[in-house]
Residue frames as qw, qx, qy, qz and C-alpha x, y, z in Angstrom:
[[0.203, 0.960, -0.032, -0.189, 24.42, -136.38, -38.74],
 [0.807, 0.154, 0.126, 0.556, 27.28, -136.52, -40.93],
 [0.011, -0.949, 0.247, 0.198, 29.84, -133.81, -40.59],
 [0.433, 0.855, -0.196, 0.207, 33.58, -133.30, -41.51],
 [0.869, -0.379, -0.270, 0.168, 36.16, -135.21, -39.58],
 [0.668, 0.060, -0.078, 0.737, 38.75, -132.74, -40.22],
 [0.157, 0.557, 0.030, 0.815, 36.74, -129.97, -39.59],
 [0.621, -0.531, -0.058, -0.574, 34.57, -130.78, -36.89],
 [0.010, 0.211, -0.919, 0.333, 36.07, -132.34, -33.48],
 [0.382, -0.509, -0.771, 0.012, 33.60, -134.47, -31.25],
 [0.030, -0.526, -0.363, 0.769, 33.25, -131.20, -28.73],
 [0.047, 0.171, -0.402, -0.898, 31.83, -129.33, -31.68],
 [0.416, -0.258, -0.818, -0.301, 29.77, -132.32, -33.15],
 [0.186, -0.440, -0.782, 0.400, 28.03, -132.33, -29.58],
 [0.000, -0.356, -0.123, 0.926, 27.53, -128.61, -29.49],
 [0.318, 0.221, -0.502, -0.773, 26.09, -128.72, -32.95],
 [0.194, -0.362, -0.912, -0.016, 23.52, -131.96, -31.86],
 [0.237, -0.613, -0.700, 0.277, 21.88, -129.95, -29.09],
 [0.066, 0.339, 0.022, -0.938, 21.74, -126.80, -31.07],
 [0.365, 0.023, -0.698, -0.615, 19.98, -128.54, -33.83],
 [0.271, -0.355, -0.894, -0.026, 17.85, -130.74, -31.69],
 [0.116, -0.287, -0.273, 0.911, 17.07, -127.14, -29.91],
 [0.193, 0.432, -0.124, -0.872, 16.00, -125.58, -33.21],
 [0.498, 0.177, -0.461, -0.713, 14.53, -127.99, -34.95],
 [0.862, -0.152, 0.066, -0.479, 13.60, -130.95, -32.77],
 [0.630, -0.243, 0.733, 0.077, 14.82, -134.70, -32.50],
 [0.764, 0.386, 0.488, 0.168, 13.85, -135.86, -35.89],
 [0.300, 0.903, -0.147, -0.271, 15.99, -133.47, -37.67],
 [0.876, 0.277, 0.246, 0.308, 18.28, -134.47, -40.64],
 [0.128, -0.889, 0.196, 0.394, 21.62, -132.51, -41.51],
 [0.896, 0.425, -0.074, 0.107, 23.69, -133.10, -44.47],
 [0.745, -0.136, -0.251, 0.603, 27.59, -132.96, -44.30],
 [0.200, -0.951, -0.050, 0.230, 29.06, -129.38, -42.96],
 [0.661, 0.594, 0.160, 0.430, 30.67, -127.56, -45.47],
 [0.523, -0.341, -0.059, 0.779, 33.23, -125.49, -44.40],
 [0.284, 0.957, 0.049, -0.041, 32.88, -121.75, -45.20],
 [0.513, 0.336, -0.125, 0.780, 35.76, -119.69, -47.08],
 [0.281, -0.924, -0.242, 0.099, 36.70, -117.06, -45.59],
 [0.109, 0.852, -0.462, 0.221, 40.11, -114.49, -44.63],
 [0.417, -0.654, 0.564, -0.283, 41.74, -117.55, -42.41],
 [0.230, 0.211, -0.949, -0.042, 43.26, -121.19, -42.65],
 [0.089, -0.205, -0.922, 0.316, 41.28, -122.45, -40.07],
 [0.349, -0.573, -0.475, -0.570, 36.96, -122.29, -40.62],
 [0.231, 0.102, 0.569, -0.782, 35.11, -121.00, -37.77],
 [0.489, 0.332, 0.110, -0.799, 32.17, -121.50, -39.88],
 [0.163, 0.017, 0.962, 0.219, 30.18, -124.55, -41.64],
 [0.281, 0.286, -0.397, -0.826, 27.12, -124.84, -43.96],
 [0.199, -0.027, 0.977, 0.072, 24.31, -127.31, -44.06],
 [0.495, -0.234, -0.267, -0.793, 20.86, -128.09, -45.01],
 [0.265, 0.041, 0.776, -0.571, 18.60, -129.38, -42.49],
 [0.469, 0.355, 0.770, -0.249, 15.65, -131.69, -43.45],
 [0.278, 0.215, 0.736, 0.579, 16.41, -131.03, -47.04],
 [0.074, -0.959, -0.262, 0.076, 14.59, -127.43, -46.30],
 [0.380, -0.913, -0.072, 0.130, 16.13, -125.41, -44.21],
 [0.633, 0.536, -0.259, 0.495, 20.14, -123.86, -45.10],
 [0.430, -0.899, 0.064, 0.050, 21.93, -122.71, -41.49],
 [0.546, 0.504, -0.524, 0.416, 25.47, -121.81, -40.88],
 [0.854, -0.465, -0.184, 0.146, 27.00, -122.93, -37.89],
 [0.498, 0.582, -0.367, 0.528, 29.66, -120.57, -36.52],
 [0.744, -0.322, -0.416, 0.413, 32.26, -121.59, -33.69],
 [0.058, 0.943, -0.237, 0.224, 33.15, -117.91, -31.91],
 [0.617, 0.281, -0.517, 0.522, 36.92, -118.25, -30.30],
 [0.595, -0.708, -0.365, -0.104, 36.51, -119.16, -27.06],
 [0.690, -0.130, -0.245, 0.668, 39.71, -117.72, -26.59],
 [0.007, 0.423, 0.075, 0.903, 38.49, -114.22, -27.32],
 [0.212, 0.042, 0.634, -0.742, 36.33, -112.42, -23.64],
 [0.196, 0.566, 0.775, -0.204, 33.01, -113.64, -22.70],
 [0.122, 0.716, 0.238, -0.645, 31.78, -110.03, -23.61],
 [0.336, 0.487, -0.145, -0.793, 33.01, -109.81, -27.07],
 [0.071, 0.192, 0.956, 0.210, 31.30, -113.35, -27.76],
 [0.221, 0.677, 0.526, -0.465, 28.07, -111.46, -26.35],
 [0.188, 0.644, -0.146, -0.726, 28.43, -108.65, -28.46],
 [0.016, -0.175, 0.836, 0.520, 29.02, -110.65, -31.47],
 [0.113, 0.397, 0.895, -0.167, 25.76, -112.40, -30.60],
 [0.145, 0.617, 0.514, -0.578, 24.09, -109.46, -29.94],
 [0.159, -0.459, 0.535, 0.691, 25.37, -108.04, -32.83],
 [0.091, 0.221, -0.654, -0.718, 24.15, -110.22, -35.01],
 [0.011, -0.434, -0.732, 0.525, 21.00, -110.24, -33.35],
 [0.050, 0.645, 0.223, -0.729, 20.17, -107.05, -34.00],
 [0.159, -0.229, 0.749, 0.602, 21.27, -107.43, -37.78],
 [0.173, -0.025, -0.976, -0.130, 18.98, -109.76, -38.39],
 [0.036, 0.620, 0.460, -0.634, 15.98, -107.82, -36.55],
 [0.142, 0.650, -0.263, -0.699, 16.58, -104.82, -38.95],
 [0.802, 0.473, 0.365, -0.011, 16.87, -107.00, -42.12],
 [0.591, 0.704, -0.383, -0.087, 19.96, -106.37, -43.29],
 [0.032, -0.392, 0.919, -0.035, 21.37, -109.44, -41.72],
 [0.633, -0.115, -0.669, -0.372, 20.16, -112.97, -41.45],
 [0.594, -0.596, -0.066, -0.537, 18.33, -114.23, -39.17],
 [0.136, -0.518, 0.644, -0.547, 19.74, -115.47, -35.62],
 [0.719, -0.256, -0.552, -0.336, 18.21, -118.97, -34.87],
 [0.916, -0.321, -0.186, 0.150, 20.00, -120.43, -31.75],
 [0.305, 0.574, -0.610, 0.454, 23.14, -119.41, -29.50],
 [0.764, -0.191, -0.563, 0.251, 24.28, -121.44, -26.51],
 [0.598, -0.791, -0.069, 0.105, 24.41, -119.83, -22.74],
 [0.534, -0.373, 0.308, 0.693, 28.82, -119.30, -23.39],
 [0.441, 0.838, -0.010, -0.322, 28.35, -117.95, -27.04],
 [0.301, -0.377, 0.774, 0.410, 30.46, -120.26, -28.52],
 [0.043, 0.121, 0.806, 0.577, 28.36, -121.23, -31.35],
 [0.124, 0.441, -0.183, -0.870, 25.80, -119.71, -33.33],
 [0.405, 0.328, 0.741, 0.423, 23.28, -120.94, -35.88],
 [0.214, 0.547, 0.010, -0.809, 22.34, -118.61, -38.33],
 [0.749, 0.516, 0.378, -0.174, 20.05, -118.77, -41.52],
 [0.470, -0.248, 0.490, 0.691, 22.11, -119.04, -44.38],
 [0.376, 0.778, 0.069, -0.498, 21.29, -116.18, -47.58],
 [0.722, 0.327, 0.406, 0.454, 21.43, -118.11, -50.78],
 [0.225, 0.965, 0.056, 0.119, 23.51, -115.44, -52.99],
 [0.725, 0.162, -0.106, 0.661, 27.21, -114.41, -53.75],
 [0.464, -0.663, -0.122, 0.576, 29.61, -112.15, -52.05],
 [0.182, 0.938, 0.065, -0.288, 29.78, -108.72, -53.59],
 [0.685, 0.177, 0.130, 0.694, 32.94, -108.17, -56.82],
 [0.353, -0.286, 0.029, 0.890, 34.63, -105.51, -57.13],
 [0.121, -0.301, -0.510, -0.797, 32.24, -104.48, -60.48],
 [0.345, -0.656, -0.602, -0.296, 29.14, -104.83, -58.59],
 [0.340, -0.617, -0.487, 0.516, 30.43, -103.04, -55.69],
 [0.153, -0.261, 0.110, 0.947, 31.10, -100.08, -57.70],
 [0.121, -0.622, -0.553, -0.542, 27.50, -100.22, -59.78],
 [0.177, -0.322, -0.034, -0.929, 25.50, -96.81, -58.46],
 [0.687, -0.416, -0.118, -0.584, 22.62, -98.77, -57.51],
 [0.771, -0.231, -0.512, 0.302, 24.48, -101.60, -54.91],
 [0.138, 0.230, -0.416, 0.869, 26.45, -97.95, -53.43],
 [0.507, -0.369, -0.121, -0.769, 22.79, -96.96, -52.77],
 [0.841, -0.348, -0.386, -0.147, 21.72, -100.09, -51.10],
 [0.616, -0.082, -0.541, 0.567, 24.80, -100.54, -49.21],
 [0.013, 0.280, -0.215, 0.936, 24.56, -96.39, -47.95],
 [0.687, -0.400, -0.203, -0.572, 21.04, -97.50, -46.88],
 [0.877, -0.263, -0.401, -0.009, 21.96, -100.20, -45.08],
 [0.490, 0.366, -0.202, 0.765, 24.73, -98.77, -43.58],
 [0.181, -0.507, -0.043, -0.842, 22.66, -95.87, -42.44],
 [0.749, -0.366, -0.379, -0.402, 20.23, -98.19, -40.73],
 [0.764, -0.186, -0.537, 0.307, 22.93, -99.51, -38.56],
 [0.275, 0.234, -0.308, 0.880, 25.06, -96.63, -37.68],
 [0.244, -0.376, 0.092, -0.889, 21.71, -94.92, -36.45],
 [0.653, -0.298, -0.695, -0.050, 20.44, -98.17, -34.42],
 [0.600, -0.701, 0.236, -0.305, 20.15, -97.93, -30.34],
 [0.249, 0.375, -0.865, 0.220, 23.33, -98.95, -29.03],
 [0.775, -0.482, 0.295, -0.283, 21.60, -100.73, -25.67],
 [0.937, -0.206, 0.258, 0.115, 23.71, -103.39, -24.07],
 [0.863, 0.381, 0.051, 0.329, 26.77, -102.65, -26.49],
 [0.541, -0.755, 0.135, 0.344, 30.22, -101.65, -25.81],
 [0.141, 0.907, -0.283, -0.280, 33.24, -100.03, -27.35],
 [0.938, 0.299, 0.008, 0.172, 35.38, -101.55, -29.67],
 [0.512, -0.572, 0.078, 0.635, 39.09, -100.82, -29.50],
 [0.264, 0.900, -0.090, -0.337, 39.93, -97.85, -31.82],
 [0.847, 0.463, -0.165, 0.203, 42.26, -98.43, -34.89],
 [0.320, 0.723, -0.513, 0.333, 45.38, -97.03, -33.16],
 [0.618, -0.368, 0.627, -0.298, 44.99, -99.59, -30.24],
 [0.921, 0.301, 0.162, -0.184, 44.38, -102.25, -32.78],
 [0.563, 0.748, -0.343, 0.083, 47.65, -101.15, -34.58],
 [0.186, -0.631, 0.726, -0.200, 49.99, -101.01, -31.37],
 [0.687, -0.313, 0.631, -0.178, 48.94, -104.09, -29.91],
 [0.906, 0.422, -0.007, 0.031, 49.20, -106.34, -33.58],
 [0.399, 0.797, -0.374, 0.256, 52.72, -104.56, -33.95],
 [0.397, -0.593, 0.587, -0.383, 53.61, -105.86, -30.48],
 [0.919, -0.004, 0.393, 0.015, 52.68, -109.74, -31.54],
 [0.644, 0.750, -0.146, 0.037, 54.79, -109.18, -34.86],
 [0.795, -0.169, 0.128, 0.568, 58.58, -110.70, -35.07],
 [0.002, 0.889, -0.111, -0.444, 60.32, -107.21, -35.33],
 [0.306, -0.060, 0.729, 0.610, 62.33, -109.50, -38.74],
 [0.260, 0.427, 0.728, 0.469, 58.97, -108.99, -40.53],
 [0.018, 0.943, 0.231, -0.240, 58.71, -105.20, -39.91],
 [0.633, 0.087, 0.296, 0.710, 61.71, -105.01, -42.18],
 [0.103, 0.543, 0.533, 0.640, 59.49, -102.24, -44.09],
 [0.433, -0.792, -0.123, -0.412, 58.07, -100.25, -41.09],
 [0.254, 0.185, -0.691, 0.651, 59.76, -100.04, -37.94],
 [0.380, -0.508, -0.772, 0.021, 57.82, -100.51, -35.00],
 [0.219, -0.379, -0.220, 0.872, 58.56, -96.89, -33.67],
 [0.199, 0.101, -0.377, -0.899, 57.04, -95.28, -37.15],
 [0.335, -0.446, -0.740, -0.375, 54.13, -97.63, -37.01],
 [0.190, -0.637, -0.531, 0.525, 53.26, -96.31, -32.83],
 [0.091, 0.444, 0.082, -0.887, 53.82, -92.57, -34.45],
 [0.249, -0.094, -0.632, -0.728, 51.96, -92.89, -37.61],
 [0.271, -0.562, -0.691, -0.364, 48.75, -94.55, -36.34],
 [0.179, -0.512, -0.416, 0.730, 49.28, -92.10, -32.97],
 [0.074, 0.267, -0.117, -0.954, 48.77, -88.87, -35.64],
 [0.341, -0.282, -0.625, -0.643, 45.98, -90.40, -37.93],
 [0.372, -0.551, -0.724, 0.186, 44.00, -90.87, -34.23],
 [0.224, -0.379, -0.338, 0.832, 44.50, -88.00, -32.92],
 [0.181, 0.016, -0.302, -0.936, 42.71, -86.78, -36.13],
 [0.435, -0.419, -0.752, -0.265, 39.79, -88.97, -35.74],
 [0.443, -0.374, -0.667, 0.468, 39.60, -87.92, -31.93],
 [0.007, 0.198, 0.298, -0.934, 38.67, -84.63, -32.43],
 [0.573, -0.206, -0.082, -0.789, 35.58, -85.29, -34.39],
 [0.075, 0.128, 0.941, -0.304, 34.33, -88.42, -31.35],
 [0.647, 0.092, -0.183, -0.734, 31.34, -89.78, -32.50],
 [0.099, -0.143, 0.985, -0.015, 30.43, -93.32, -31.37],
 [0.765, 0.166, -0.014, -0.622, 27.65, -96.11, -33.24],
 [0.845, -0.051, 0.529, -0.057, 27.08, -98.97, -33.81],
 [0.303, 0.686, -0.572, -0.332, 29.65, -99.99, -36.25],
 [0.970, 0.194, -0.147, 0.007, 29.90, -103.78, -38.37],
 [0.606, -0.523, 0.560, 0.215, 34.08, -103.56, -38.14],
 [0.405, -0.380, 0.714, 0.427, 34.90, -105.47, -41.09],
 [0.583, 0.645, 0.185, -0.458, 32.90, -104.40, -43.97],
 [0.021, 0.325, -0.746, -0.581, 34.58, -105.83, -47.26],
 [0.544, 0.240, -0.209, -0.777, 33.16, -107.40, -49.92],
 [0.395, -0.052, -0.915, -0.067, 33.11, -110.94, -49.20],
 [0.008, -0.206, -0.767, 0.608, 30.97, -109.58, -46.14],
 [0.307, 0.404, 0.209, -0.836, 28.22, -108.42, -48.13],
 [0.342, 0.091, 0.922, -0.159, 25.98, -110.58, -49.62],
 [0.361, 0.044, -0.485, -0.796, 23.72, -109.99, -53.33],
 [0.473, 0.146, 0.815, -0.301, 20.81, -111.96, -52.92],
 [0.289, 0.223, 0.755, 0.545, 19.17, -113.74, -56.47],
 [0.232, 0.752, 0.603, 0.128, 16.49, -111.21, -55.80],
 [0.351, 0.746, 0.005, 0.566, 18.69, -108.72, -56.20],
 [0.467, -0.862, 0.161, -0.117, 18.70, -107.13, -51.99],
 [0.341, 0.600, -0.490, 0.533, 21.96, -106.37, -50.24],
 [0.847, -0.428, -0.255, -0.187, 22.82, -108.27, -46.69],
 [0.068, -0.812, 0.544, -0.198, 25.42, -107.72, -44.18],
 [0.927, -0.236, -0.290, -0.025, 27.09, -110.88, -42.80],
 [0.783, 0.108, -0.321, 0.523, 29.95, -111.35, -40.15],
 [0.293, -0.826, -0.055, -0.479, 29.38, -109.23, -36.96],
 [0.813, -0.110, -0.384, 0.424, 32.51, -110.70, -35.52],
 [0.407, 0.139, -0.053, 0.901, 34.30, -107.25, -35.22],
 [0.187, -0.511, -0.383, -0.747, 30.95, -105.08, -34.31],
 [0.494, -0.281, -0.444, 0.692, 30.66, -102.99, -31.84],
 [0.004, -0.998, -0.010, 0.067, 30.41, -98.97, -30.78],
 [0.494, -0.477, 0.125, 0.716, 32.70, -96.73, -32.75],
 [0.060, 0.403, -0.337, -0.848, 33.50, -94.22, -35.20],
 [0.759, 0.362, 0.504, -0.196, 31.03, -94.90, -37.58],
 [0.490, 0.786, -0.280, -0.252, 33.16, -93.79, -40.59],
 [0.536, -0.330, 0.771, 0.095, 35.05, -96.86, -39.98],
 [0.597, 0.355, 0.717, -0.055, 32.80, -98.60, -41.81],
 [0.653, 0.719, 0.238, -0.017, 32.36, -96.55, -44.71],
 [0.146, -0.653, 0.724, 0.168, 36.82, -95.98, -44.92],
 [0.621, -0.208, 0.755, 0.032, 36.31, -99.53, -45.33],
 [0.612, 0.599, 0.497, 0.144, 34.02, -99.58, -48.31],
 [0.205, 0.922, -0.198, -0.263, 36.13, -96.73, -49.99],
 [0.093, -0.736, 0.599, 0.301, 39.20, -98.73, -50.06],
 [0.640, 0.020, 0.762, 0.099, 37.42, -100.64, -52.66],
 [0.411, 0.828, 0.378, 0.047, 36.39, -98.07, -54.95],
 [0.560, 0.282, 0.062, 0.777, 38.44, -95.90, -57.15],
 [0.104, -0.078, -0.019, 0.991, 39.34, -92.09, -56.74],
 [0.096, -0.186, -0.390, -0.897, 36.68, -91.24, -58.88],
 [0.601, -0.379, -0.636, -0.300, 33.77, -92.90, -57.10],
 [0.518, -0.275, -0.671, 0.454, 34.68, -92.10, -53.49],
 [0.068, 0.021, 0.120, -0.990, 33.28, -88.65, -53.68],
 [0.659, -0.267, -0.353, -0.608, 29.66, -89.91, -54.79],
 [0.565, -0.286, -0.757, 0.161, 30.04, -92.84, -51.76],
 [0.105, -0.031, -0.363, 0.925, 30.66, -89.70, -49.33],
 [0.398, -0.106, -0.342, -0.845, 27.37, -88.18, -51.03],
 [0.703, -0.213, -0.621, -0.274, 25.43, -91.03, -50.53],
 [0.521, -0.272, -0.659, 0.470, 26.39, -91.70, -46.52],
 [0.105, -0.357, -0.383, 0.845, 25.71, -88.14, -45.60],
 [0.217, 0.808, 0.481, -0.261, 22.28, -87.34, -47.65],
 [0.443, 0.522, 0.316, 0.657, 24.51, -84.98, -50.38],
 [0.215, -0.906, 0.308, -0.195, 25.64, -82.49, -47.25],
 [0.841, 0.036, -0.185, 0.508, 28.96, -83.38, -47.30],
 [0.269, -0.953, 0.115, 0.079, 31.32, -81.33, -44.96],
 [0.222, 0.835, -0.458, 0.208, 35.09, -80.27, -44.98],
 [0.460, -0.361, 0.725, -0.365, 35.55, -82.69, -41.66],
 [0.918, 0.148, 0.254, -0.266, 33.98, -85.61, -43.45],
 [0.736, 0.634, -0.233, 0.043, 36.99, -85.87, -46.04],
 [0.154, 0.616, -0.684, 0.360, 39.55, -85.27, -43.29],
 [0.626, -0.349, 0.580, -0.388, 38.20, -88.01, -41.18],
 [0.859, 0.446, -0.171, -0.187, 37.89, -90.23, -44.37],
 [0.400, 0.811, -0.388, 0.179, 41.26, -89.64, -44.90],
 [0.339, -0.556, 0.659, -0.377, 42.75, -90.15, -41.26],
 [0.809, -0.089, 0.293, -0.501, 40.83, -93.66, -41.33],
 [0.833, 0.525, -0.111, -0.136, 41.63, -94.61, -44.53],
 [0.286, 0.691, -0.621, 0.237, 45.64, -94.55, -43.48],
 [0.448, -0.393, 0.679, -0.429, 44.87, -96.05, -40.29],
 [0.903, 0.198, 0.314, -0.217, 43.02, -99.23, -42.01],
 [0.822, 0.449, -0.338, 0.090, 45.79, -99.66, -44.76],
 [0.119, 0.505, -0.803, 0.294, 48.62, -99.71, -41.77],
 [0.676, -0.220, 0.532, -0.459, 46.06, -102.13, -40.02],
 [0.935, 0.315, 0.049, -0.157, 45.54, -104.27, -42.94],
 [0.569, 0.551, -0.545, 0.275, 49.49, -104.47, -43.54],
 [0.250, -0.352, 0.843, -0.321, 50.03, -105.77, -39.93],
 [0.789, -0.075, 0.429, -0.433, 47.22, -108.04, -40.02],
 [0.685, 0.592, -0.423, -0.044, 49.15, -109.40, -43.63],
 [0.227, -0.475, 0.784, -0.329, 52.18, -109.90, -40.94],
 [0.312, -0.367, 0.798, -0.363, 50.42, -111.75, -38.81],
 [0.901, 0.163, 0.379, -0.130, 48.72, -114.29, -40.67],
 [0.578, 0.573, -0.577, 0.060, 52.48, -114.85, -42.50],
 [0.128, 0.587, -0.623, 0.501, 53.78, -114.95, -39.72],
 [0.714, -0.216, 0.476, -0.466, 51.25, -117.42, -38.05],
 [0.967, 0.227, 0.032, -0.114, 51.66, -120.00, -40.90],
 [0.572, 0.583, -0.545, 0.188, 55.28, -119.77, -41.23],
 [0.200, -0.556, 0.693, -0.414, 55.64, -120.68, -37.57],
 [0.794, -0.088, 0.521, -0.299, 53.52, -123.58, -37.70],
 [0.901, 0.385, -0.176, 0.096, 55.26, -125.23, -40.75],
 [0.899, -0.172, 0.183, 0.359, 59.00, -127.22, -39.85],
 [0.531, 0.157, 0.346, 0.757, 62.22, -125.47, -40.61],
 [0.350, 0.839, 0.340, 0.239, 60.52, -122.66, -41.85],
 [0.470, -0.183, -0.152, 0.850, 62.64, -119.71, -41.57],
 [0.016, 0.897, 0.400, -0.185, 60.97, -116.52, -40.25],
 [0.137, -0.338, 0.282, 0.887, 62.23, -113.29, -42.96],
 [0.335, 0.744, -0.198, -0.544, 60.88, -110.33, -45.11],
 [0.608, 0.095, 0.505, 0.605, 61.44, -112.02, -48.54],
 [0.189, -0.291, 0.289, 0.892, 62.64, -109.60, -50.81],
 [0.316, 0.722, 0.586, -0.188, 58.97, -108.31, -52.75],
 [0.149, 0.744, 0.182, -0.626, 60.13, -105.35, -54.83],
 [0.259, 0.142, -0.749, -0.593, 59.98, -106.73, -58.20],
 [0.178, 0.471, 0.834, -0.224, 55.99, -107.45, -57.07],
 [0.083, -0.026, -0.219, -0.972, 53.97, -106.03, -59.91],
 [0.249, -0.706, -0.651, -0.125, 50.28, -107.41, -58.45],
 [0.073, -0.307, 0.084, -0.945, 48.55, -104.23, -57.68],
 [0.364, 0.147, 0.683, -0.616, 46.09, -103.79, -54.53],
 [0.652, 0.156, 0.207, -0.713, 43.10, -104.08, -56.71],
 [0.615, 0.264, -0.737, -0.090, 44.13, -107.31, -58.61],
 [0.275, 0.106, -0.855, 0.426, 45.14, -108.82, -55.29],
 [0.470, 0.225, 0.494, -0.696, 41.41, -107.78, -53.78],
 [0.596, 0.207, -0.497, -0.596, 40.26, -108.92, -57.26],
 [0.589, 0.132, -0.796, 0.046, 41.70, -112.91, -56.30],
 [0.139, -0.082, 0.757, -0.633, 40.76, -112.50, -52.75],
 [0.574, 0.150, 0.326, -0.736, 36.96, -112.01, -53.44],
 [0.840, 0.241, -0.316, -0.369, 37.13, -114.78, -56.03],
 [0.918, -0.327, 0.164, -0.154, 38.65, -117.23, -53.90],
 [0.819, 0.473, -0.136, 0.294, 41.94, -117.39, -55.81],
 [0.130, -0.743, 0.528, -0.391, 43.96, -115.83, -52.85],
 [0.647, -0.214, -0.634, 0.366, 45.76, -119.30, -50.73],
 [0.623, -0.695, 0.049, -0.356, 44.70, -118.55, -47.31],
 [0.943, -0.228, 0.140, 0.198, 47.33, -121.40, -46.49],
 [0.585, 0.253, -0.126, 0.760, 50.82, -119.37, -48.06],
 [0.386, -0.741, -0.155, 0.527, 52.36, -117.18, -46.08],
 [0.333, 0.000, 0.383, 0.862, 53.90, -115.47, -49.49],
 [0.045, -0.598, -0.550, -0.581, 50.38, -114.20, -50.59],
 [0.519, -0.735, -0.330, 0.285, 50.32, -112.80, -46.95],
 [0.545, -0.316, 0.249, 0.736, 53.79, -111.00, -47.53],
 [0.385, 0.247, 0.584, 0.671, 52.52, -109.60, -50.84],
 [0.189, -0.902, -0.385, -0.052, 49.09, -108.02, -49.42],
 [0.396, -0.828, -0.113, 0.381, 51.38, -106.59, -46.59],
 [0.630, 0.016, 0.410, 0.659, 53.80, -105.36, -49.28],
 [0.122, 0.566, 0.555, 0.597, 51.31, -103.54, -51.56],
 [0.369, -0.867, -0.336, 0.011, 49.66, -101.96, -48.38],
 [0.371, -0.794, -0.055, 0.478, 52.68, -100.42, -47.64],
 [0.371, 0.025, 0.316, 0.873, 53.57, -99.24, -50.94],
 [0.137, -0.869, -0.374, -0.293, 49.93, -97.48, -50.85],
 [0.370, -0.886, -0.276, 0.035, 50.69, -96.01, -48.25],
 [0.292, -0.801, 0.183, 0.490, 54.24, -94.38, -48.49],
 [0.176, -0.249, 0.559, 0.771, 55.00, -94.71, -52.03],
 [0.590, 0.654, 0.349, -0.320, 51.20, -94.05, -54.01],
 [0.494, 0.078, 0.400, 0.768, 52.08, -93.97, -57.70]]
């Protein structure tokens, strides 16, 4: 089997023999393993065909993350993949460290197509299907204002230049506190964007990436898919998730979510600057100066979903987390 020397160690390569020789026998043929893109420098994920058939991806989970939410991941995308709006689950290993999954020829959702009428539809369907699954066996995810503290707490307190770390503990305390009074927990995906969601040539809609998925709020998930759509279009997405009985409490939980995910998404900007600048020589670790940045969020989601975002500068990191926090305290 030929793989990637720089992507694949020899502990991998092994792993990835005696899944394959698992799932498809001894006589099985793999071309090389193609890194997936993705939101991160470093793949977890690779790409082959198998006996010049078969397409699987091969994803490593981080064995640094608990046993449990490897399971869950698993199960996750288990269940996915059951239902049909993931792919299918071939092979996971007694630790859950690696994964083969079927791979769904088809491209990751633009901005235009996410906003066509009929993809909202599909997605609100799918969507639906999950949120109203049977949790069994699945456990709670941490809530966005745990997510927030504890990022803010890895963060060099130089690249909270823009936030203070007091205003970020009260800000995502008050947008919880609104979510907490309407408690509702489901199965929920976690990181719904549009590179996670998958056209297929015959046209169907496919979830993918069930890293983050779990039990919670289920309006996570559809906060998420709002802050890709404009103003005008986030009242029909509402429509569409609740059956066209929208309530008074549906907007204000929107709302609450919707803050809490852009201050999440502006730490998480942080820390993946702030992880590449530490691992490069010399580097010096500061806030450069951003406010003569005229890339607006949807431009800058535009180049993400088309691969044109470096995953590898920490400036294009800085910029996201920049933009996110002019959304959020200076809207034009």
């Amino acid at each position: 089997m030929q793989t990637d020397q720089h992507a694949l160690n020899e502990l991998k390569r092994a792993q990835l023999d005696t899944a394959l020789s698992y799932t498809y026998g001894q006589n099985y043929q793999a071309t090389t393993w193609e890194p997936c893109k993705g939101g991160s420098p470093q793949p977890h994920a690779f790409k082959s065909q198998i006996n010049n058939t078969y397409t699987v991806i091969a994803r490593f989970l981080d064995t640094n993350r608990p046993p449990q939410q490897r399971a869950q991941e698993r199960l996750c995308t288990q269940l996915a993949g059951d239902m049909d709006i993931g792919p299918t689950l071939y092979y996971h290993d007694a630790e859950d460290q690696l994964l083969l999954i079927a791979y769904l020829p088809g491209e990751p959702l633009t901005l235009t197509q996410l906003q066509n009428p009929e993809v909202m539809i599909a997605l609100a369907s799918q969507l639906n299907i999950w949120h109203e699954a049977r949790p069994t066996h699945l456990h709670s995810t941490p809530t966005l204002k745990e997510r927030i503290i504890h990022s803010s707490d890895q963060i060099n307190a130089n690249l909270l230049t823009y936030l203070p770390k007091t205003q970020i503990a009260a800000l995502a305390q008050h947008w919880q506190h609104i979510v907490d009074q309407y408690p509702h927990q489901t199965p929920c995906h976690g990181d719904l964007n549009p590179r996670n969601m998958i056209q297929r040539p015959n046209g169907t809609l496919k979830l993918i990436d069930w890293s983050e998925s779990g039990l919670n709020h289920p309006y996570i998930d559809v906060a998420m898919v709002a802050q890709y759509l404009p103003e005008n279009l986030q009242s029909r997405w509402l429509n569409l998730i609740t059956g066209h009985a929208v309530k008074p409490e549906h907007h204000t939980i929107l709302e609450a979510l919707s803050q809490l995910l852009t201050l999440n998404c502006h730490l998480w900007a942080l820390q993946q600057a702030q992880h590449l600048k530490t691992g490069t020589a010399d580097a010096p670790l500061n806030m450069p100066d951003l406010s003569n940045t005229t890339e607006t969020l949807p431009q800058i989601q535009d180049r993400w979903l088309n691969n044109q975002f470096n995953v590898s500068d920490p400036q294009e990191y800085f910029k996201l987390a920049y933009i996110m926090y002019q959304q959020l305290y200076h809207p034009a």
